[in-house]
C-alpha positions, 0 to 999 in steps of 0.5 A: 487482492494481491496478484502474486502471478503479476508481480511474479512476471514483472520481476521475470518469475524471481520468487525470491526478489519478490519475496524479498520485496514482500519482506521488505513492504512489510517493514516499511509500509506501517510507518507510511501508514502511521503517517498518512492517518497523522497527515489526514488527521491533521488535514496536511494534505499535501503530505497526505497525498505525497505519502499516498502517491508513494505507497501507492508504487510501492504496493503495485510493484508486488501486484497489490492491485486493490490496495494500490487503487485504495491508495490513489482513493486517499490521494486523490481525496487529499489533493481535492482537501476532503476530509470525508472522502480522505477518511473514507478512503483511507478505511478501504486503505487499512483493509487492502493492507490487512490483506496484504499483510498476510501475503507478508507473512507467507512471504516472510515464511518463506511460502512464496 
């Protein structure tokens, strides 16, 4: 879930800084998550836990509040060395960012 009306209100209703920001998450955001699935596959997880941390603020900026707390699922799986819990997590991870890749695109569109 994303709560556009939040992120609108932190950042004093600029729609377009928030789109920007948007735009912005959409570019970064893939390669973190590449990493992080490396991370967690290969059981490094202090890397894991500090990409989770910061993707994590990254998404609570524009109001990503699901993703945001799957964030701190993983991270917390990491800091604790749980495989099962880290690959949990990170499943529930992929699907918040699914969603806020549509928010993404509406932003991109200039449909924010």
């Amino acid at each position: 879930m994303v709560d556009l009306q939040k992120a609108l209100k932190a950042l004093d209703g600029d729609r377009a800084l928030l789109a920007e920001c948007l735009v912005m998450l959409g570019e970064d955001l893939p390669g973190r998550m590449d990493d992080l699935a490396c991370f967690i596959a290969s059981e490094d997880w202090n890397k894991a836990a500090i990409v989770a941390h910061t993707i994590k603020g990254s998404v609570a900026v524009v109001g990503a509040s699901a993703m945001k707390e799957a964030a701190l699922g993983v991270e917390l799986a990491a800091r604790q060395e749980d495989p099962q819990a880290a690959h949990d997590r990170f499943g529930e991870l992929r699907q918040q960012w699914l969603a806020l890749e549509a928010v993404i695109e509406r932003a991109a569109r200039g449909d924010i």
